[in-house]
TITI-393686 format. One record per residue: z, x, y of N, C-alpha, C in turn. Coordinates in steps of 0.02 Angstrom, whole numbers, padded with zeros to 5 digits, always signed. Layout:
TITI-393686
ZXYZXYZXY ...
This chain:
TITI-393686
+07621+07530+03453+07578+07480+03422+07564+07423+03470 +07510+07406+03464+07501+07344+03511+07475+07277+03461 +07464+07221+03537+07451+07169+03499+07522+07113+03481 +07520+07074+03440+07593+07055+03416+07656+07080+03397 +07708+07096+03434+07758+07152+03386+07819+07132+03392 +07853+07162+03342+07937+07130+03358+07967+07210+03346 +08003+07237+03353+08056+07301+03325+08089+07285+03294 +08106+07324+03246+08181+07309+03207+08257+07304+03268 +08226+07328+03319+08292+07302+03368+08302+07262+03397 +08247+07212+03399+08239+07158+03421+08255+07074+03359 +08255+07106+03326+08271+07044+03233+08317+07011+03253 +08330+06942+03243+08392+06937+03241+08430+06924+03195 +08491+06956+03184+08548+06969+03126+08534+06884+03105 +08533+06916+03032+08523+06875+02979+08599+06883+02939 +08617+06813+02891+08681+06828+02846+08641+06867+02800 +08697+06902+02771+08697+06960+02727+08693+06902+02650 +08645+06885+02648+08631+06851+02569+08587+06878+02535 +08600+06895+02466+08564+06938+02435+08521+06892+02412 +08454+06914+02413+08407+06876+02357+08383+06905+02320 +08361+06965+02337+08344+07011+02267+08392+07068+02248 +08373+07088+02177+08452+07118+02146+08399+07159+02092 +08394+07243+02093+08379+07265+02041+08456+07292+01993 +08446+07296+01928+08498+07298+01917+08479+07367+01846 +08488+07421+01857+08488+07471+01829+08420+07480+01757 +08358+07446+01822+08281+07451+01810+08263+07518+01777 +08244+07495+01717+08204+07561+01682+08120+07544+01641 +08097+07565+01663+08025+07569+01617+08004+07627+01596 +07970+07624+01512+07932+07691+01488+07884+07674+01455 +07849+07713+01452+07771+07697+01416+07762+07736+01369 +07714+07727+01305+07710+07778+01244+07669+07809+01267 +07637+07856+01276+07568+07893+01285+07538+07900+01220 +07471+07877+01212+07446+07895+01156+07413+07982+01146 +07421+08012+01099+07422+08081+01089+07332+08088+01047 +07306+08138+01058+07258+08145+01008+07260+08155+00958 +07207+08152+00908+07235+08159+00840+07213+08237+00809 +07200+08264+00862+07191+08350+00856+07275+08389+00876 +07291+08353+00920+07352+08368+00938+07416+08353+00870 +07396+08285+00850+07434+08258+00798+07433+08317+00735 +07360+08328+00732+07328+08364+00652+07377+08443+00665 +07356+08465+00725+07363+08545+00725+07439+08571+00750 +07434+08519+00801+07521+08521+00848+07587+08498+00806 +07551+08455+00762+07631+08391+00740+07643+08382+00791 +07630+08371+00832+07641+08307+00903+07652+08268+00925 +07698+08223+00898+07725+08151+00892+07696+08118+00979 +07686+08033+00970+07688+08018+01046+07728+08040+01094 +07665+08045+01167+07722+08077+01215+07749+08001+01262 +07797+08007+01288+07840+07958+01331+07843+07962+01396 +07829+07934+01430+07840+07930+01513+07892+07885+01541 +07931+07924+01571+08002+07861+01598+07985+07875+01669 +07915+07819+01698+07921+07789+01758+07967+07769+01793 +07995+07749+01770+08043+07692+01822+08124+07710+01777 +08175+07763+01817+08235+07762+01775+08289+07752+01809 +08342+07703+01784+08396+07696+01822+08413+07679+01883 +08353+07629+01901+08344+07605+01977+08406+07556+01993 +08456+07516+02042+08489+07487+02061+08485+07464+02144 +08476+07410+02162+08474+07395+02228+08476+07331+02234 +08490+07308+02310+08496+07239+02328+08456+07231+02390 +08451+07165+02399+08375+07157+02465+08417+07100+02488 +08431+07075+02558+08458+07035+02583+08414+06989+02604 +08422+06924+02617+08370+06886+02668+08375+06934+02727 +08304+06908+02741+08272+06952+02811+08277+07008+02826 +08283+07049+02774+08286+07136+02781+08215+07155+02743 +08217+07227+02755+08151+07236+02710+08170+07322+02695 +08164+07314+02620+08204+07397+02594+08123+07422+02580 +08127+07483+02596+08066+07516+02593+08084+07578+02545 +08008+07586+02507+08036+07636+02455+07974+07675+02452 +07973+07747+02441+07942+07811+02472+07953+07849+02438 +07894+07902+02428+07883+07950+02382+07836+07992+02358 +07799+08031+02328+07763+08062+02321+07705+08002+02277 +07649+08011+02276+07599+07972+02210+07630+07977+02138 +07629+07952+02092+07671+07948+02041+07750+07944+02018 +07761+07931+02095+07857+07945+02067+07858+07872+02037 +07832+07828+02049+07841+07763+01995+07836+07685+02052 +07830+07697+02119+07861+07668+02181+07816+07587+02153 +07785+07585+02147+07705+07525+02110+07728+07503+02044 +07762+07555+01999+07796+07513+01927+07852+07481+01970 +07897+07484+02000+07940+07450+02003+07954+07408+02051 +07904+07398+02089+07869+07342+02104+07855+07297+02071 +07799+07309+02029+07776+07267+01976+07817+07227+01933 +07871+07287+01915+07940+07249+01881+07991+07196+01904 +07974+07217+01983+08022+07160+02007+08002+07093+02005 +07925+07083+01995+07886+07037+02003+07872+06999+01924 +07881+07017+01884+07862+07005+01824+07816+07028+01799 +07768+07060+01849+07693+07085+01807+07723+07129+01771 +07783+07179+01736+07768+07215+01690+07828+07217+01680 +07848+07219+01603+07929+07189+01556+07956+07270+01566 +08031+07274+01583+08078+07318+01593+08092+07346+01524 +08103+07398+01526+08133+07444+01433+08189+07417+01453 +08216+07427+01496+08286+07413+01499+08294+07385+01585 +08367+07341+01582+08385+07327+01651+08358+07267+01658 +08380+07246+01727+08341+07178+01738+08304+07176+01831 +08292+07114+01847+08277+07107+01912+08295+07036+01906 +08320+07034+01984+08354+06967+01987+08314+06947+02061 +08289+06898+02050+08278+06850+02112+08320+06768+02131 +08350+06773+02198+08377+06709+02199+08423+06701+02131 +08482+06732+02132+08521+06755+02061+08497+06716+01999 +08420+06733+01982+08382+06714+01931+08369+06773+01879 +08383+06801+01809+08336+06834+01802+08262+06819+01782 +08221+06874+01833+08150+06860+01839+08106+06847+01747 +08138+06909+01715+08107+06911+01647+08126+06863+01611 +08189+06831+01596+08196+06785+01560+08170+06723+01590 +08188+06689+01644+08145+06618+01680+08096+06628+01671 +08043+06678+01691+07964+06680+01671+07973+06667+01597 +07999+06682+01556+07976+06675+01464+08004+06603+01481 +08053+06565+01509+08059+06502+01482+08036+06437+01511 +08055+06388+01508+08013+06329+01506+07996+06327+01593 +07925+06302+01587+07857+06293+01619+07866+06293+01698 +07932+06224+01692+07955+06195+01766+07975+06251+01790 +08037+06279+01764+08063+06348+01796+08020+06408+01786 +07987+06424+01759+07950+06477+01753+07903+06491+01816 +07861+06416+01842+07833+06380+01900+07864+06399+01970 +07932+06401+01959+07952+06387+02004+07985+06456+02046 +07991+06505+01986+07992+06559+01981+07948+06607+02027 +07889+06574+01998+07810+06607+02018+07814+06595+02121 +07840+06534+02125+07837+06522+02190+07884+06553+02235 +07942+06567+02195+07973+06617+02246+07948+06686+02272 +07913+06718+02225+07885+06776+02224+07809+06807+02234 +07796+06824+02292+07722+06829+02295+07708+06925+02304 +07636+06946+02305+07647+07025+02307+07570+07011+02353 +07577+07079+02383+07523+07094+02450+07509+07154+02425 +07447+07167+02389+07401+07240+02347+07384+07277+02396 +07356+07339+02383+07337+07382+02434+07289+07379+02443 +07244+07353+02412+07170+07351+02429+07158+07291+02419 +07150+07247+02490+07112+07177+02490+07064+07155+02453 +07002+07209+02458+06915+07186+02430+06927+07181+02338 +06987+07220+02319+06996+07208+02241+07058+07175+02224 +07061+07139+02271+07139+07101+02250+07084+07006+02257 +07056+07020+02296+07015+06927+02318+06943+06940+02266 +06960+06879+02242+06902+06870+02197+06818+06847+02223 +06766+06910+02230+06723+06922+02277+06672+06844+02261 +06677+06788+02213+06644+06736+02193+06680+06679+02222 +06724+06689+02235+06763+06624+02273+06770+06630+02350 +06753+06575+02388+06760+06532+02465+06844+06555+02470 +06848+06590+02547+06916+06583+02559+06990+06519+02548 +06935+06455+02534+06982+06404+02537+06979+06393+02462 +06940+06438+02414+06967+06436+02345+07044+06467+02338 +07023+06544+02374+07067+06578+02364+07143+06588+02398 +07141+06549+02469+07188+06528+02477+07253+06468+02463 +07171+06434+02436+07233+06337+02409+07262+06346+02341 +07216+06420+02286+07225+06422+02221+07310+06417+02213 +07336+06458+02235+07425+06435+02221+07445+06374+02234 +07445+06342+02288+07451+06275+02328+07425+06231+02280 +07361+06239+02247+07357+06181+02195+07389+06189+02125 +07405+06258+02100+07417+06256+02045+07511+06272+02031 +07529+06281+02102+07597+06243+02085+07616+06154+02106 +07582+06129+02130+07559+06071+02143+07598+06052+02219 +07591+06099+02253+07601+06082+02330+07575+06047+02344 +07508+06029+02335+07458+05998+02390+07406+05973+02324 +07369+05895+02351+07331+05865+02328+07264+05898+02355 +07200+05907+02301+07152+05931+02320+07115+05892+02389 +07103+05857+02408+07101+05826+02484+07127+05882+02526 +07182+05897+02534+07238+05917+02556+07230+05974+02600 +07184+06012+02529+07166+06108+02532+07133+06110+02597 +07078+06081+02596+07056+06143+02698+07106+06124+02742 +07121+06052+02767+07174+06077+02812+07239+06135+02811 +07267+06124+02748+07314+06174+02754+07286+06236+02746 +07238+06254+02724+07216+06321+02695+07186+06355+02775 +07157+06298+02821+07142+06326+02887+07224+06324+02942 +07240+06307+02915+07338+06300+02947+07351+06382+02936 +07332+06396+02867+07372+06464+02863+07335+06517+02864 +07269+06506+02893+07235+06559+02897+07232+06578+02961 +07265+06507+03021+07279+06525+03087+07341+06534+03104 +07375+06560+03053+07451+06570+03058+07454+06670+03039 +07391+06686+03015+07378+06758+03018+07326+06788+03076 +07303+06751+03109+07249+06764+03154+07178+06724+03141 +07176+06720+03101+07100+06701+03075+07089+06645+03095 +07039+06613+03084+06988+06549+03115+06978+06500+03080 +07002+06444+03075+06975+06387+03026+06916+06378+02996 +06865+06404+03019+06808+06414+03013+06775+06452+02967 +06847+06491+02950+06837+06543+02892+06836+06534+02816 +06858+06475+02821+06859+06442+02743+06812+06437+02718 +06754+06445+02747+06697+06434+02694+06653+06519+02667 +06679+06556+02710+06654+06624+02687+06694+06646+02630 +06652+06713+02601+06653+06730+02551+06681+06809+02591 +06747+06847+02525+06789+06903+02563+06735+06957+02586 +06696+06961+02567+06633+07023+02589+06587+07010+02649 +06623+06956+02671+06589+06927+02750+06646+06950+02822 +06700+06988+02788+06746+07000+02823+06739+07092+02835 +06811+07094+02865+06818+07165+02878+06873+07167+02843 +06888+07228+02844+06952+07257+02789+07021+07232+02813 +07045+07234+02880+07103+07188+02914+07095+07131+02885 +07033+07106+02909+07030+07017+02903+07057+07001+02833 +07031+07046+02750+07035+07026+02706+07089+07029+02698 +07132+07087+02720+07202+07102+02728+07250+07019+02731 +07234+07013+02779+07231+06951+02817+07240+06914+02769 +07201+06883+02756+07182+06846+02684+07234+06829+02633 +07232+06913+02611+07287+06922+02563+07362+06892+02561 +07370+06884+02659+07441+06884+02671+07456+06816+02671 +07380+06770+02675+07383+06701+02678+07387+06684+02635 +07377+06698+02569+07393+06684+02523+07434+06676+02487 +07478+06754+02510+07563+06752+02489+07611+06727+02511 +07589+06713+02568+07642+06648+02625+07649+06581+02585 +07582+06564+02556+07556+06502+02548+07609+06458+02527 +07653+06485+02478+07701+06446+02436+07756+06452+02464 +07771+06475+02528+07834+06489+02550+07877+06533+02508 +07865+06584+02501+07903+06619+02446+07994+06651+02479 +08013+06688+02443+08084+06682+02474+08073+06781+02472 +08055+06805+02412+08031+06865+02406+07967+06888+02419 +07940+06937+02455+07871+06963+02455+07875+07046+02442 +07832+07057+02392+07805+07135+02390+07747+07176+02434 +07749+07204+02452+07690+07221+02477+07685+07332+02446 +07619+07309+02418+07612+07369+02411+07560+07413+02411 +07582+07446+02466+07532+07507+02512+07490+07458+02557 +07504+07392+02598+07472+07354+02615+07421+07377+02660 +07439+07438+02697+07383+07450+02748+07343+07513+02753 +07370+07547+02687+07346+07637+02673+07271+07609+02682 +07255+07576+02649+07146+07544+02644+07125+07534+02713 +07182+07538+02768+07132+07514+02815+07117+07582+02891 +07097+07564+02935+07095+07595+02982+07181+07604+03018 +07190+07652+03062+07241+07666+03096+07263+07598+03143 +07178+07593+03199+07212+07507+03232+07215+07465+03209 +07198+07437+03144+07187+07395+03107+07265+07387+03089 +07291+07445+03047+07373+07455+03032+07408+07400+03065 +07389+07417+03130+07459+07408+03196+07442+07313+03181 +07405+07311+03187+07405+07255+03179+07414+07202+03139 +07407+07229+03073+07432+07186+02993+07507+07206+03001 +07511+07272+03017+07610+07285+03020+07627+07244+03054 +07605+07215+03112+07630+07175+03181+07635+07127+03137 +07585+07078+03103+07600+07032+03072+07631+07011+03031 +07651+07079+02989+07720+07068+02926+07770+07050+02962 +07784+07097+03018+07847+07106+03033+07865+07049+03063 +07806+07010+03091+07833+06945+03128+07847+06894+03093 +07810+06875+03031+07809+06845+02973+07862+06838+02939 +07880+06893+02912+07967+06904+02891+08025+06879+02943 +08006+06915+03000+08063+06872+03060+08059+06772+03066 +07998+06750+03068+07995+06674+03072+07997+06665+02994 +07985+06682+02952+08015+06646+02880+08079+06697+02836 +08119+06717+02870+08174+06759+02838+08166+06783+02765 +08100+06811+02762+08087+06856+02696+08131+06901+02683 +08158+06905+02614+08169+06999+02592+08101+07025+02590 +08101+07064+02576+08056+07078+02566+08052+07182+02553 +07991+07189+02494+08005+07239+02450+07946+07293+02498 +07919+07366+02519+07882+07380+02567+07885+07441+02568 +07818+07452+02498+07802+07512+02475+07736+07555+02526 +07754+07625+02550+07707+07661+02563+07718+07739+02588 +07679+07768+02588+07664+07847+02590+07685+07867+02648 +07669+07823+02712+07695+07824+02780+07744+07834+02808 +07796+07895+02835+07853+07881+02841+07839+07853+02914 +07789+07833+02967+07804+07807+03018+07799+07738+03005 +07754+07717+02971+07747+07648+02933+07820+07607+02940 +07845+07665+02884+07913+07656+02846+07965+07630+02911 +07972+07698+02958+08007+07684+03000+08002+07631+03029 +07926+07601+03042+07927+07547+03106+07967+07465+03064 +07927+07468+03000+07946+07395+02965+08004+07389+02930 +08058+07468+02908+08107+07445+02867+08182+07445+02897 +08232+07418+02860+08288+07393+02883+08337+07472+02821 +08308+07456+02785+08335+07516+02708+08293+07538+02710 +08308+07608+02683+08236+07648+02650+08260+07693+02571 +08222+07680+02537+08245+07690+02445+08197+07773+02434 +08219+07833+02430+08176+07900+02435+08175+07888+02337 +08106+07885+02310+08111+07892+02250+08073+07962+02223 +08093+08013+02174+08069+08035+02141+08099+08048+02080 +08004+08055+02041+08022+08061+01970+08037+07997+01930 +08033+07949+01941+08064+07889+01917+08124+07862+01947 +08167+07884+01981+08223+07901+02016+08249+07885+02073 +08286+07851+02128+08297+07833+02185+08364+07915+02175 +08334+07943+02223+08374+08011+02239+08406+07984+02309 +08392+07953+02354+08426+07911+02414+08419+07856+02434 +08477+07800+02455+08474+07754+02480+08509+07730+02539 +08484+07723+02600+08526+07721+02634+08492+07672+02711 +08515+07639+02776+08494+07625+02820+08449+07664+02840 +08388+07623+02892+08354+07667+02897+08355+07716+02962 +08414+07700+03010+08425+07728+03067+08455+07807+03042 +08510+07805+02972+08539+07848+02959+08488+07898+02912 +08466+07868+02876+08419+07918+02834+08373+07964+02885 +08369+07905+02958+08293+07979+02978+08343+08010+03037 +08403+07977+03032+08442+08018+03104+08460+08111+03077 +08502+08079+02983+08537+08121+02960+08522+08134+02877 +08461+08146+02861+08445+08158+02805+08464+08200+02746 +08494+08162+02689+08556+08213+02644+08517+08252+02590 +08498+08204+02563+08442+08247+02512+08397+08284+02507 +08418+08343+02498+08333+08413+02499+08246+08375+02479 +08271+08326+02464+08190+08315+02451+08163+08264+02521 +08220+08209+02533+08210+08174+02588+08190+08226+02651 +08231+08266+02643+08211+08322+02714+08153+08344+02714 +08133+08378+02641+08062+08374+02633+08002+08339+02654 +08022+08270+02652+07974+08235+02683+07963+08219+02736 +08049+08236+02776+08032+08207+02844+07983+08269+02876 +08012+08329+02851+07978+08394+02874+07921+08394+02876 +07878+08366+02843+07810+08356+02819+07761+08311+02877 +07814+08280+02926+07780+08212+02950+07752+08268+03017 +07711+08264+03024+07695+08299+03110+07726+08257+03166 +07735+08323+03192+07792+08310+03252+07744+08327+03318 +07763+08284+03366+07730+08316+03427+07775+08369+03463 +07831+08352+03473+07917+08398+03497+07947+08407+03430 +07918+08471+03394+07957+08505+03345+08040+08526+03361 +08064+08511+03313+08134+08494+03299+08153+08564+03318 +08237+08569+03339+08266+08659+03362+08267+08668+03263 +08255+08708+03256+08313+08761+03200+08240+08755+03134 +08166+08746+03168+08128+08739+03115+08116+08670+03056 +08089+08689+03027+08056+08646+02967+08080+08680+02907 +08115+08638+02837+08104+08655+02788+08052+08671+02738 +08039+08736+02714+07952+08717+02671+07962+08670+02618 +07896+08655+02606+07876+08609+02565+07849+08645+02504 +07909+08652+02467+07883+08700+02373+07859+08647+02348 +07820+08683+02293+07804+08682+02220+07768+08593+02233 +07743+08569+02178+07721+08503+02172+07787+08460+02105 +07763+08408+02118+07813+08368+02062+07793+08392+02000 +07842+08386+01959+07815+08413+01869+07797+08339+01835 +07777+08385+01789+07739+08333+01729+07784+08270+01706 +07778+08228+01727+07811+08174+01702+07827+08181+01621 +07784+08194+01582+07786+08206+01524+07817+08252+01482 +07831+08293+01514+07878+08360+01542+07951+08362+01567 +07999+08318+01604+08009+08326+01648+08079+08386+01656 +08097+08425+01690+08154+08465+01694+08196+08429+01696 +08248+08488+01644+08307+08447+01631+08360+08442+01700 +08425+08417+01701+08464+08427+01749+08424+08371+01806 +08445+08408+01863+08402+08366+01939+08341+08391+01932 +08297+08328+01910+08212+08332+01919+08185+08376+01984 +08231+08390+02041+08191+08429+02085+08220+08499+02102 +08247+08519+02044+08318+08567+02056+08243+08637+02057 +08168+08617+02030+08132+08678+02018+08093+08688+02096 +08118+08614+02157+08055+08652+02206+08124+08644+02268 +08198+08661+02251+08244+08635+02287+08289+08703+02306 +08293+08727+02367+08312+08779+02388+08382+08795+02380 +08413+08735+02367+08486+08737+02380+08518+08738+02284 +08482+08738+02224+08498+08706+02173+08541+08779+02131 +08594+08769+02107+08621+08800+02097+08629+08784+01990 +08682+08824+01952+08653+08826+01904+08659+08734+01860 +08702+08722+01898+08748+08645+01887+08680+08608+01888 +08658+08615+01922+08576+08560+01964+08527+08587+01889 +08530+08661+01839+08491+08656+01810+08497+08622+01739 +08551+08606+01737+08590+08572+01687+08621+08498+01677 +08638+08466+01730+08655+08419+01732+08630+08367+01796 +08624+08315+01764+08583+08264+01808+08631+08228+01855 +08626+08222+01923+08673+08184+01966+08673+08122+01979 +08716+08098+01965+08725+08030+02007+08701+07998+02047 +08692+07942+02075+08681+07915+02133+08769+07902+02149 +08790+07937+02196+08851+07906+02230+08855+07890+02307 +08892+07845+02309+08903+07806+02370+08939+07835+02430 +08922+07863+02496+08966+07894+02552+08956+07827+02607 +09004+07799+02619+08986+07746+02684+08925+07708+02665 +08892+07705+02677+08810+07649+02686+08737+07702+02640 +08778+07749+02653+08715+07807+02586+08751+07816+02539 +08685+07818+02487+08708+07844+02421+08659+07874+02417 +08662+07954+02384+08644+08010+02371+08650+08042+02291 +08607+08068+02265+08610+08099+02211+08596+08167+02214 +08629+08198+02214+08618+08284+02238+08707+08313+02229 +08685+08351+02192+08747+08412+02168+08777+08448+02230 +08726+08485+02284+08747+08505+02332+08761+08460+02394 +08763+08378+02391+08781+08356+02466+08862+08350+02410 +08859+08321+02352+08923+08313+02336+08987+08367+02328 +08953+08427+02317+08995+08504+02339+09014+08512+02386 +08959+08468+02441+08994+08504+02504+08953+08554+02522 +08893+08598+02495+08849+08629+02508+08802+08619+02551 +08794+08554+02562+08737+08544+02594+08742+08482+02639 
């Protein structure tokens, strides 16, 4: 990657203070059913458990990255950590706050809440509101947690638009006068704005071009290093993944099936599905001893198999895997949920 860059080997060690804390995160949704289905089927509503049994911690200045197929839930629980969408069960903790209860209560803290926590969308052009001047859309937090007196807004709003690359000059355009980085851009100025302590970002750079990438990644990563973000760092990418994360969270099904560093997960990958994916990544120097295939697609959420959710596209699953659901347990710095690493099978 070029341009601005830091490595994860280059960071420097941060204390191990937790600021974010999921704490055994669950979300489900009713599905509404037709009423042909209702009349002819007896069909009661169907249920979707997005988000089940999640648990994790985010340190200052680390960044846990979480990965997975489209639908394993990686965007609900996101959302959840953030407040945009209330937990069935479990909580999320920011700055040992919980997020759901401070948001429901009084104004000051609720406020203050909001300012710890900012999120970076995947698509810029529908995240910035196409009727508002960049220095609407950048000062809008800044004034409405009351950082800054309206006077105030262009200077700082051109402060932090040259703290992402951009040009002071830019405050008066409108996001459709830009390019897809730039708006990117934008986005990130925005979520800085309040100094937040947590940031989400999700799928921040899938919308854009390949060089474009290198260069919004360059900027997270430096961003997080000069303001010691946790920070949450969802995407499809496992090179992505590799370049920006410190953890990496393998989710399917609703499910964190691995958690572990990210040197160890891509050195020594435990879980049949994690392998799956690394298998999947093109290689220029293919690995000795082959590639694992890549079975079957994910099942119906609505549906889902009983036992280990991937025991139907999983080479190793024996009858235990079709019956009973595994654990997440802890070996050293990974934790794994799989019947066969805990046998000893695998």
């Amino acid at each position: 990657m070029t341009g601005r860059s830091v490595t994860a080997f280059e960071r420097p060690a941060m204390p191990e203070t937790v600021v974010v804390e999921a704490r055994g995160l669950g979300k489900s949704y009713v599905m509404r059913t037709p009423w042909t289905d209702r009349l002819l089927r007896r069909a009661g509503p169907g249920r979707i458990d997005a988000v089940q049994d999640v648990s994790f911690t985010i340190a200052r200045g680390r960044t846990l990255a979480l990965v997975g197929e489209s639908g394993c839930g990686k965007s609900t629980l996101a959302r959840l950590m953030v407040g945009l969408e209330t937990p069935t069960i479990g909580s999320a903790w920011v700055d040992r706050l919980d997020v759901q209860a401070t948001l429901a209560g009084p104004a000051d803290a609720a406020r203050a809440m909001r300012r710890r926590m900012q999120m970076i969308f995947q698509d810029p052009y529908a995240s910035l509101d196409s009727r508002w001047r960049v220095r609407d859309i950048v000062a809008e937090p800044l004034l409405e947690q009351g950082l800054i007196l309206p006077p105030q807004a262009p200077a700082r709003v051109a402060a932090l638009l040259a703290s992402v690359g951009l040009q002071g000059v830019d405050i008066d355009r409108f996001p459709h006068q830009f390019s897809g980085g730039q708006r990117q851009r934008i986005s990130i100025a925005r979520a800085i704005s309040t100094s937040p302590e947590f940031l989400v970002c999700d799928e921040p750079t899938s919308a854009l071009d390949v060089s474009v990438q290198a260069q919004v990644l360059n900027l997270l990563v430096d961003l997080q290093r000069e303001r010691a973000l946790a920070c949450l760092f969802i995407s499809h990418n496992l090179v992505v993944v590799r370049y920006v994360a410190d953890d990496v969270g393998v989710m399917y099904l609703g499910r964190i099936v691995e958690l572990a560093p990210k040197a160890e997960l891509f050195a020594a990958p435990r879980h049949p599905y994690t392998r799956m994916l690394l298998a999947a990544v093109p290689d220029v120097h293919p690995r000795d001893g082959g590639r694992e295939p890549v079975l079957g697609e994910m099942p119906d959420p609505l549906s889902p198999p009983p036992g280990c959710a991937f025991h139907p596209r999983c080479p190793h699953a024996n009858e235990r895997c079709r019956v009973e659901r595994p654990a997440l347990l802890a070996s050293g710095a990974v934790q794994v949920a799989c019947h066969a690493v805990e046998e000893g099978r695998l």
